[in-house]
KOLMAR-677693 format. One record per atom (N, C-alpha, C, O): x, y, z. Coordinates in nm, 4 decimals, always signed. Layout:
<sites>
X  Y  Z .
...
</sites>
This chain:
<sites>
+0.0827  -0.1179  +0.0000 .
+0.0000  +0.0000  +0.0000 .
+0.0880  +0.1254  +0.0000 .
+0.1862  +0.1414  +0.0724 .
+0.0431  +0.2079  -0.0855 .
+0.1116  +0.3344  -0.0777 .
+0.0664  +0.4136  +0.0104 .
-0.0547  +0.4273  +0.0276 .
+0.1785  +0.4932  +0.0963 .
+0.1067  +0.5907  +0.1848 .
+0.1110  +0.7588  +0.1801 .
+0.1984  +0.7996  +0.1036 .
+0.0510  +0.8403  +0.2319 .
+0.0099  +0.9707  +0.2140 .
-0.0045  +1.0032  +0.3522 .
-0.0618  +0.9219  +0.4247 .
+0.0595  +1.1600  +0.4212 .
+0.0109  +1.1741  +0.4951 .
-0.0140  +1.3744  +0.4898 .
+0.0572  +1.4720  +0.4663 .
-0.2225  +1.3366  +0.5444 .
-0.2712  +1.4802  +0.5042 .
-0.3266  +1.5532  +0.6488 .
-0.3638  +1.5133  +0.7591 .
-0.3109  +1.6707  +0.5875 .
-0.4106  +1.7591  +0.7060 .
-0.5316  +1.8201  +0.6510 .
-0.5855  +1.7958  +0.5430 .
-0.5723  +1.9182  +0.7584 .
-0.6631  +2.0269  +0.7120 .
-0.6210  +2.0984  +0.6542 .
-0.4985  +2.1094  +0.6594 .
-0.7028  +2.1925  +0.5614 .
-0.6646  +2.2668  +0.5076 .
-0.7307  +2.2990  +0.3409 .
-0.8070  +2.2199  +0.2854 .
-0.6941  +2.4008  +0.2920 .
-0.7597  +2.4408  +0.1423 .
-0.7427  +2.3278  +0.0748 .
-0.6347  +2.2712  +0.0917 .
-0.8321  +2.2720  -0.0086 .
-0.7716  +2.1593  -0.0614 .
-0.7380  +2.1876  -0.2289 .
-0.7780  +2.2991  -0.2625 .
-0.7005  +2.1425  -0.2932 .
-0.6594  +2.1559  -0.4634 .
-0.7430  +2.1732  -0.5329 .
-0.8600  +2.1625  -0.4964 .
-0.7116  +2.2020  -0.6413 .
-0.7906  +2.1904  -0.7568 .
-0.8487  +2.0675  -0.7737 .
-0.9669  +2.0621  -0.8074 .
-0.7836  +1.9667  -0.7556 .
-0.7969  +1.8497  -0.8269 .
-0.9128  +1.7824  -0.6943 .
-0.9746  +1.6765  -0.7058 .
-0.9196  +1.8899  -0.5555 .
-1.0293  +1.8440  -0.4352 .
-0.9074  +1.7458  -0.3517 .
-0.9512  +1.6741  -0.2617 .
-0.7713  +1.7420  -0.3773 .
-0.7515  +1.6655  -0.2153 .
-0.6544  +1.7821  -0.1178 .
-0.5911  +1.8857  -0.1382 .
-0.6931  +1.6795  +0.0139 .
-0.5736  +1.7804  +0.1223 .
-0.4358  +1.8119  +0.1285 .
-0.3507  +1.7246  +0.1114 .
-0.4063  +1.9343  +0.1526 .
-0.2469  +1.9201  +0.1799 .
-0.2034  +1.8286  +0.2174 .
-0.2868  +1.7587  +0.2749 .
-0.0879  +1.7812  +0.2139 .
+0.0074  +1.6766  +0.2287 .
+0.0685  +1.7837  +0.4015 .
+0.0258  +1.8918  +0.4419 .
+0.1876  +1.6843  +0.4671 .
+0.2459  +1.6638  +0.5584 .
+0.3675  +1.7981  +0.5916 .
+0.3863  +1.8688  +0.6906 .
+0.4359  +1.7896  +0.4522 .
+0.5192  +1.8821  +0.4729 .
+0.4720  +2.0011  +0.4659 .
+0.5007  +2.0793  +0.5566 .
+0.3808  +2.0481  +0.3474 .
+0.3074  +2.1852  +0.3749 .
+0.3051  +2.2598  +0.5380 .
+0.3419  +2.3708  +0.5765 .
+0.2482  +2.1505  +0.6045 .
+0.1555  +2.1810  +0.6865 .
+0.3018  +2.1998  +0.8285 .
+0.2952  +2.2742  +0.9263 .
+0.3934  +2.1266  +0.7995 .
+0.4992  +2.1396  +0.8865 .
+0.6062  +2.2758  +0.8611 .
+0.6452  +2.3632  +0.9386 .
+0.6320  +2.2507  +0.7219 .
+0.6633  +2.4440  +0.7100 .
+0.5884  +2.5618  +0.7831 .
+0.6497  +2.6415  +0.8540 .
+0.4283  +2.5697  +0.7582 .
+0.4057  +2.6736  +0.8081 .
+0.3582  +2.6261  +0.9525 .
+0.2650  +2.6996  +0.9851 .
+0.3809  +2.5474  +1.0362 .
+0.3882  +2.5103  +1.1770 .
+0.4992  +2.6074  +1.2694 .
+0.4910  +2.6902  +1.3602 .
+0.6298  +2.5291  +1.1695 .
+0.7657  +2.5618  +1.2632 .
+0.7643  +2.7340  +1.1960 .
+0.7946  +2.8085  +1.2891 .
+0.7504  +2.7784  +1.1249 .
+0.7942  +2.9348  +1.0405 .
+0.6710  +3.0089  +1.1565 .
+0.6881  +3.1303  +1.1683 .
+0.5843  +2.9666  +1.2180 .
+0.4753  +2.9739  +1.3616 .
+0.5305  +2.9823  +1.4861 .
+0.5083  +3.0699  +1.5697 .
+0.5939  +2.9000  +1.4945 .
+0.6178  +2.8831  +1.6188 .
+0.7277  +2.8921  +1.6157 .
+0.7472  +2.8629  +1.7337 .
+0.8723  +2.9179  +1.5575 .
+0.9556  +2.9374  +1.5670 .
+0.9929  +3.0270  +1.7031 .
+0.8860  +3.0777  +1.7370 .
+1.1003  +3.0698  +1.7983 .
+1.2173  +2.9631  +1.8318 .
+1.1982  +2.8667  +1.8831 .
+1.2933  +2.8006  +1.9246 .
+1.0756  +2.8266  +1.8977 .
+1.0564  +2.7024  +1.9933 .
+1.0920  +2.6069  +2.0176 .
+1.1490  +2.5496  +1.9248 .
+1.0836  +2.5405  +2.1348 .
+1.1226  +2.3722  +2.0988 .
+1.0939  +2.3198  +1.9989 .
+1.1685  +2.2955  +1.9040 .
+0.9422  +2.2887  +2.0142 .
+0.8857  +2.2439  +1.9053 .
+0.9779  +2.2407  +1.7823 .
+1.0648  +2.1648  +1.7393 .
+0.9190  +2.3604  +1.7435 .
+0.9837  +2.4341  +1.6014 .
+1.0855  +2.3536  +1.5919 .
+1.0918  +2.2634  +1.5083 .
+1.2002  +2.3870  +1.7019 .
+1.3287  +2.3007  +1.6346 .
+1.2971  +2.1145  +1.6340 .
+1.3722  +2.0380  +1.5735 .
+1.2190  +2.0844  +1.6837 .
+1.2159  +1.9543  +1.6112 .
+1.1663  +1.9119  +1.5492 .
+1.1975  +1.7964  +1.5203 .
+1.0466  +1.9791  +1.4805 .
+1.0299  +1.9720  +1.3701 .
+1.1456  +2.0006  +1.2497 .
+1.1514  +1.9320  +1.1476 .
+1.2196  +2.0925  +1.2735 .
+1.2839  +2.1816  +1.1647 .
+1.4008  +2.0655  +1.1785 .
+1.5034  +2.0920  +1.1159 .
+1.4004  +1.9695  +1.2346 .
+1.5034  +1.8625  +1.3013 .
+1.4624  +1.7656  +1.1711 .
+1.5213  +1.7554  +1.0636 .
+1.3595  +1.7080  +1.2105 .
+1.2340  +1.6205  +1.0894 .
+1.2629  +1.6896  +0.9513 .
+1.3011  +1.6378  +0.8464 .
+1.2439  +1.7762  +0.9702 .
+1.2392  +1.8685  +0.7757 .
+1.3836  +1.8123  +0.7428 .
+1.3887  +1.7226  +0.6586 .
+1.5215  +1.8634  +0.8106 .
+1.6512  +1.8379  +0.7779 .
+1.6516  +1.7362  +0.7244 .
+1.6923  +1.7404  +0.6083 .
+1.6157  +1.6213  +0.7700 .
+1.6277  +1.4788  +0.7810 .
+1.5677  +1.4530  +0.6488 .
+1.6456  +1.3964  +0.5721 .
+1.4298  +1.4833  +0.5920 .
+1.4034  +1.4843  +0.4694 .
+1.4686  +1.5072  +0.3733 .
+1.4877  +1.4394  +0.2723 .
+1.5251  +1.6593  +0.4192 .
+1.6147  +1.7429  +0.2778 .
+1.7360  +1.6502  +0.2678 .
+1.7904  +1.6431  +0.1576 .
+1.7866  +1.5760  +0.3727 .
+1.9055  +1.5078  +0.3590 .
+1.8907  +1.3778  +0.2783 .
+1.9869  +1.3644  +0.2026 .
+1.8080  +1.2849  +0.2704 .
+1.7839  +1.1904  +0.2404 .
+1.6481  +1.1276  +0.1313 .
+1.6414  +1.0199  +0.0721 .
+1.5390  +1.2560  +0.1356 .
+1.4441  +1.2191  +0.0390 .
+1.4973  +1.3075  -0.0748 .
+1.5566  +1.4138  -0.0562 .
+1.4587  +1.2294  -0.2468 .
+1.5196  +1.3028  -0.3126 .
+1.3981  +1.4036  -0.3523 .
+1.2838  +1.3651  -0.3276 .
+1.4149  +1.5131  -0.4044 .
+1.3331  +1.5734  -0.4941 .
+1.3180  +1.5537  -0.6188 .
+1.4112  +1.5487  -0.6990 .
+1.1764  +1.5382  -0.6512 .
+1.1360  +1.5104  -0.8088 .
+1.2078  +1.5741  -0.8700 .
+1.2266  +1.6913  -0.8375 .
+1.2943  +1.4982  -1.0174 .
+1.3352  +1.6089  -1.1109 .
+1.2532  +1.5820  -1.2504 .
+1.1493  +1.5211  -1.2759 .
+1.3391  +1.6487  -1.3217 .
+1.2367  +1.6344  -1.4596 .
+1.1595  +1.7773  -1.5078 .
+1.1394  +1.8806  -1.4440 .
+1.1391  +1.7555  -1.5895 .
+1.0928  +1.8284  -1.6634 .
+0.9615  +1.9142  -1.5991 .
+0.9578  +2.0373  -1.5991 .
+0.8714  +1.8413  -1.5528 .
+0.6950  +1.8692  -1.4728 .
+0.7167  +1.7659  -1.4075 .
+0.6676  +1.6728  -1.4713 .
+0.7612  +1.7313  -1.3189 .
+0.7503  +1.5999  -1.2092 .
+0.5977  +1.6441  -1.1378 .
+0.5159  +1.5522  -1.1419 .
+0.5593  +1.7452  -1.0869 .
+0.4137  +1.7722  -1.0777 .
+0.3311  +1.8116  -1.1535 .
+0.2195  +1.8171  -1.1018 .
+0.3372  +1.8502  -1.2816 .
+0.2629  +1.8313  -1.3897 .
+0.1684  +1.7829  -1.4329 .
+0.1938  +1.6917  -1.5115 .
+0.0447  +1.8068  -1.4137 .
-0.0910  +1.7112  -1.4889 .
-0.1957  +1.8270  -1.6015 .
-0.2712  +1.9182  -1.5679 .
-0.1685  +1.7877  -1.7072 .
-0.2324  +1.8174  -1.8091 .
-0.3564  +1.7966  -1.7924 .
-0.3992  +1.6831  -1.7719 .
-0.4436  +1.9162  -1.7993 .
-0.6396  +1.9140  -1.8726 .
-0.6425  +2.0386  -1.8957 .
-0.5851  +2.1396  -1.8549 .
-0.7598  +1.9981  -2.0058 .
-0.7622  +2.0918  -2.0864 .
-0.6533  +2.1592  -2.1742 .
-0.7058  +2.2430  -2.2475 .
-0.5439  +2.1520  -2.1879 .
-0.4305  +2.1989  -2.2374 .
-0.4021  +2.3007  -2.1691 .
-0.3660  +2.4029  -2.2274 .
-0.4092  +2.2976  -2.0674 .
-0.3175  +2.3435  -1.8993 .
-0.2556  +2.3084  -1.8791 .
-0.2617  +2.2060  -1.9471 .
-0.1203  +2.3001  -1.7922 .
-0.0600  +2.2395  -1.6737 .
-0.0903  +2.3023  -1.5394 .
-0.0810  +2.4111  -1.4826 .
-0.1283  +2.1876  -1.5191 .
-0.1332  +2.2047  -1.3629 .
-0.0223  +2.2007  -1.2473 .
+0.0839  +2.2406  -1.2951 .
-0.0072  +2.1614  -1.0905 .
+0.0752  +2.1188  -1.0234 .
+0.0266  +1.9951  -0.9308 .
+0.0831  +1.9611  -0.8268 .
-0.0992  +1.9276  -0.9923 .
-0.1782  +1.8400  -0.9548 .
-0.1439  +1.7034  -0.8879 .
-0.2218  +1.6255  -0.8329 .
+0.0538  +1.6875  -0.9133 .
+0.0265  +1.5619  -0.8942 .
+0.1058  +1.5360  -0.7462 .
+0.1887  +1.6171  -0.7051 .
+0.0747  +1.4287  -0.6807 .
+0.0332  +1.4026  -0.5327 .
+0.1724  +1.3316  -0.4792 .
+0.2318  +1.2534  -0.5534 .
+0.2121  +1.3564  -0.3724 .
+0.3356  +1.2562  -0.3420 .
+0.2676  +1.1350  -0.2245 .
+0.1996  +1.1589  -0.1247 .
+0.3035  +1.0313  -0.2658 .
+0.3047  +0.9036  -0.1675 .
+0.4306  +0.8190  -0.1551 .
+0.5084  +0.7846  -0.2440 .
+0.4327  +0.7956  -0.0361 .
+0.5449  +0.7136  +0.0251 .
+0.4838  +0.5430  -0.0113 .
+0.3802  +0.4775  -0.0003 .
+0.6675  +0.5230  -0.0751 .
+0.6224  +0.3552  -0.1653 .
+0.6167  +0.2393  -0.0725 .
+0.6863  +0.2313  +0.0287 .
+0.5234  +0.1418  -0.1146 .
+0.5058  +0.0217  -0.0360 .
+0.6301  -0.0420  +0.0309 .
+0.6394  -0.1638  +0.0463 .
+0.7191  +0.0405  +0.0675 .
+0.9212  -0.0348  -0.0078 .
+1.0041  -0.0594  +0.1207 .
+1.0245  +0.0226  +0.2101 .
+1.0315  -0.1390  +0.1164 .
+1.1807  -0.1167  +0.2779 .
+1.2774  +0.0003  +0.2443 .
+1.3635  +0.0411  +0.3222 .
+1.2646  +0.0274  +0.1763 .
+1.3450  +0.1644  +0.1341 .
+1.2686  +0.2619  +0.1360 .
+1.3244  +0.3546  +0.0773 .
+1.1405  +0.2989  +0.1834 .
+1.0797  +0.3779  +0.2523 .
+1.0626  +0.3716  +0.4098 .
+1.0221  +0.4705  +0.4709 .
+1.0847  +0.2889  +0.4547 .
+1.0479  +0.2456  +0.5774 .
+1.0914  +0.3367  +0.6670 .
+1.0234  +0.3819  +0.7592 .
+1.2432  +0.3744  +0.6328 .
+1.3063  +0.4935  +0.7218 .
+1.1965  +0.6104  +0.7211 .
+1.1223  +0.6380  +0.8154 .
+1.2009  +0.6725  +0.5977 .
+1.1212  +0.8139  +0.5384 .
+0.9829  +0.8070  +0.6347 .
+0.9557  +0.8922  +0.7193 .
+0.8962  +0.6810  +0.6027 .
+0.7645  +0.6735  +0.6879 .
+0.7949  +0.6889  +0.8257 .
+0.7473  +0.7925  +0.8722 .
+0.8757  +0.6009  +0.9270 .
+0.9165  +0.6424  +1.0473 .
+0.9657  +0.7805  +1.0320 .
+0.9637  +0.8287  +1.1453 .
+0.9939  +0.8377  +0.9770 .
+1.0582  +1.0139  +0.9882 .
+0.8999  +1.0983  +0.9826 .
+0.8835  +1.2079  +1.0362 .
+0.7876  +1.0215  +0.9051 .
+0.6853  +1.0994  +0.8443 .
+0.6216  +1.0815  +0.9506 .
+0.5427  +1.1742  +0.9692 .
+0.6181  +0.9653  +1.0697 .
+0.4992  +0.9712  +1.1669 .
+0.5384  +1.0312  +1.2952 .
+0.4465  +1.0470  +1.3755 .
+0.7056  +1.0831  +1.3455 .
+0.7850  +1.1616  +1.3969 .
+0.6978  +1.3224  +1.3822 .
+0.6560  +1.3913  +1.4752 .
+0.6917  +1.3419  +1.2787 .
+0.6618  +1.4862  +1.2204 .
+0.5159  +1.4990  +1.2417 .
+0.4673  +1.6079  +1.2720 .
+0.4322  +1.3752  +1.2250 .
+0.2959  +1.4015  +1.2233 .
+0.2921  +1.3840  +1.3807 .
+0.1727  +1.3990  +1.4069 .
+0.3438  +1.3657  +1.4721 .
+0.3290  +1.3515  +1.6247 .
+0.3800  +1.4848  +1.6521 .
+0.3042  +1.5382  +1.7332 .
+0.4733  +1.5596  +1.6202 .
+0.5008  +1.6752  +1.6705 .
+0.3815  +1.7929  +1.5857 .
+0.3699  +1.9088  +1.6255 .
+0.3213  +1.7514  +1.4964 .
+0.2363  +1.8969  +1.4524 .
+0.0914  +1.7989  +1.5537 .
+0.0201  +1.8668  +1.6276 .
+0.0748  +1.6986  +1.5467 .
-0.0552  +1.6414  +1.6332 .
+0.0024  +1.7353  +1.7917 .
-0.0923  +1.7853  +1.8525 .
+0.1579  +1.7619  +1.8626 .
+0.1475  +1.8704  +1.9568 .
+0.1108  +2.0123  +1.9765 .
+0.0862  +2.0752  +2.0794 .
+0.1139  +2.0557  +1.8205 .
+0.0882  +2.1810  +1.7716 .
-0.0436  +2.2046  +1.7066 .
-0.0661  +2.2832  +1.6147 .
-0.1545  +2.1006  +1.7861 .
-0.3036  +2.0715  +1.7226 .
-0.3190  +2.0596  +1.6044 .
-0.4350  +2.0837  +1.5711 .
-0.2067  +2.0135  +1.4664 .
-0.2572  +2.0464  +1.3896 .
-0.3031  +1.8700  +1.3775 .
-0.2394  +1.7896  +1.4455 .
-0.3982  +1.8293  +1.3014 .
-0.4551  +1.6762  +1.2692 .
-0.4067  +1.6466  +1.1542 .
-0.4398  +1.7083  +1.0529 .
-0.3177  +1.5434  +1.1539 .
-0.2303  +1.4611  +1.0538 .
-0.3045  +1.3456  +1.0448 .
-0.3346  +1.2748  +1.1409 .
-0.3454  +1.3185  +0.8853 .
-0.4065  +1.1724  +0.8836 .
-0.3300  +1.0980  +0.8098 .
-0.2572  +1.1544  +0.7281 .
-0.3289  +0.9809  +0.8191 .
-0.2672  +0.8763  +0.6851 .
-0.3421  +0.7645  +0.6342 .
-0.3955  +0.6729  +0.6967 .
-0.3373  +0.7869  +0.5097 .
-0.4455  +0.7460  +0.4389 .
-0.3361  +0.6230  +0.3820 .
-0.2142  +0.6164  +0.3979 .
-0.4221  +0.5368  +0.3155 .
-0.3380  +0.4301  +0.2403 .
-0.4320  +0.4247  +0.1228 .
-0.5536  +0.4399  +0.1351 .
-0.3425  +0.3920  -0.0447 .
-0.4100  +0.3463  -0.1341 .
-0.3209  +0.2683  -0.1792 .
-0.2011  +0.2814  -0.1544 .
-0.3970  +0.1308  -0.2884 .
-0.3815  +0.0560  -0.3560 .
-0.3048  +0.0778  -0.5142 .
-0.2413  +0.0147  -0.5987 .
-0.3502  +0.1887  -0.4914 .
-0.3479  +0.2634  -0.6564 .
-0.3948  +0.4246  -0.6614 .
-0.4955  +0.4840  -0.6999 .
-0.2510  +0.4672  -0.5941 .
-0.2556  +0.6292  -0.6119 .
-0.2400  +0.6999  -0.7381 .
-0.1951  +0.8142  -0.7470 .
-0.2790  +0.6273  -0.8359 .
-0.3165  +0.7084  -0.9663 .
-0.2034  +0.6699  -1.0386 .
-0.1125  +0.5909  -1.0129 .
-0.2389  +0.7756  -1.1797 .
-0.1065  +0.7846  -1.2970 .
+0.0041  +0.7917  -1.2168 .
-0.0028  +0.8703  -1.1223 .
+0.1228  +0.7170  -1.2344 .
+0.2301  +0.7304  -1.1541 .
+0.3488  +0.8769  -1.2680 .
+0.3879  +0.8386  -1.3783 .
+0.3810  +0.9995  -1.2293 .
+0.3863  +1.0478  -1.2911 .
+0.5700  +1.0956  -1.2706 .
+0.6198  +1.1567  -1.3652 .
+0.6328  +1.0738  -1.1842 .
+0.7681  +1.0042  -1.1192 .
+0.7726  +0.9280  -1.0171 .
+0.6754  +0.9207  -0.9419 .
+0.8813  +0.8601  -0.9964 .
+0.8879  +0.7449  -0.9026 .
+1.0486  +0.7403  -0.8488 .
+1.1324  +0.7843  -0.9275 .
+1.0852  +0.6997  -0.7456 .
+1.2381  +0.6489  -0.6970 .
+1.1855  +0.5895  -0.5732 .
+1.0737  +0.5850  -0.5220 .
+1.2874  +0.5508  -0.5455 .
+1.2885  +0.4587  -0.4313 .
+1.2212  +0.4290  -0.3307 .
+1.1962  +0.3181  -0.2832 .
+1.1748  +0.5874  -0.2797 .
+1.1094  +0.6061  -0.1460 .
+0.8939  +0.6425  -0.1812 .
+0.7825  +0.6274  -0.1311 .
+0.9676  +0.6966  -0.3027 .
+0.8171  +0.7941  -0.3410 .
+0.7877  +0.7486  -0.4971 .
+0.8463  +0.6979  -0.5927 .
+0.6402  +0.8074  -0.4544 .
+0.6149  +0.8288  -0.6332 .
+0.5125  +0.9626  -0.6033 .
+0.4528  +0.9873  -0.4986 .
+0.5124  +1.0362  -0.7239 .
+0.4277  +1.1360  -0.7497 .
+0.2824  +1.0470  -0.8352 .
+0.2710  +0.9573  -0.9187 .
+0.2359  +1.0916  -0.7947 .
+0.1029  +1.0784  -0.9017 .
-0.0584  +1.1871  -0.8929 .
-0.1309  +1.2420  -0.8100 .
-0.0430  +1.1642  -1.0572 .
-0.1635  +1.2282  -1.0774 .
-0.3012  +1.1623  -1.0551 .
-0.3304  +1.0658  -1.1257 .
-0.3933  +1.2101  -0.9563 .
-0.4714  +1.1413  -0.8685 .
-0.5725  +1.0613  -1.0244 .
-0.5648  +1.1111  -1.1367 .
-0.6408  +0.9615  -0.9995 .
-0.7584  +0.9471  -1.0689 .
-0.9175  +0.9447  -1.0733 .
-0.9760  +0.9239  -1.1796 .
</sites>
């Protein structure tokens, strides 16, 4: 199962929730100098160090209408090579669950057009 983890919040065009990190940027850039803050901003490091960022051309990219959009969704892969990243992702969702914010994690079977992929993640455009 692929996993996702969302909050509240405005949701997309495409109708789903922010994702995890959104919601942890503007947490700690909140509460900053705080404890908190710094362990979250502890969690973020740990990402930037080790998850890669989509490259490519439109790695978030989803075409309608002869638009581009920024539509497409990140989930953490079914993979032992995610396993670290997910333990880092439920770290982060326990420290914004201290900062009231509500972190959910959803699981799907089939998170859509897969629109990049590596090791840990895939992007996809929802269906």
């Amino acid at each position: 199962m692929y996993l996702r983890f969302v909050t509240p919040g405005t949701v997309t065009r495409a109708g789903l929730r922010p994702g995890l990190f959104r919601a942890a940027y503007d947490t700690r850039r909140a509460l900053w100098p705080s404890p908190l803050a710094q362990a979250i901003d502890h969690e973020l490091s740990w990402f930037g160090r080790h998850l890669p960022v989509p490259r490519g051309a439109h790695p978030f990219a989803v075409r309608a209408q002869r638009v581009w959009h920024k539509d497409g969704v990140c989930w953490f892969r079914p993979q032992d090579e995610a396993r670290e990243a997910i333990a880092h992702a439920h770290v982060l969702s326990a420290l914004l669950g201290e900062c009231g914010v509500t972190v959910e994690r959803i699981a799907a079977r089939h998170p859509g057009t897969i629109l990049y992929r590596d090791a840990m993640q895939v992007v996809a455009k929802p269906d």
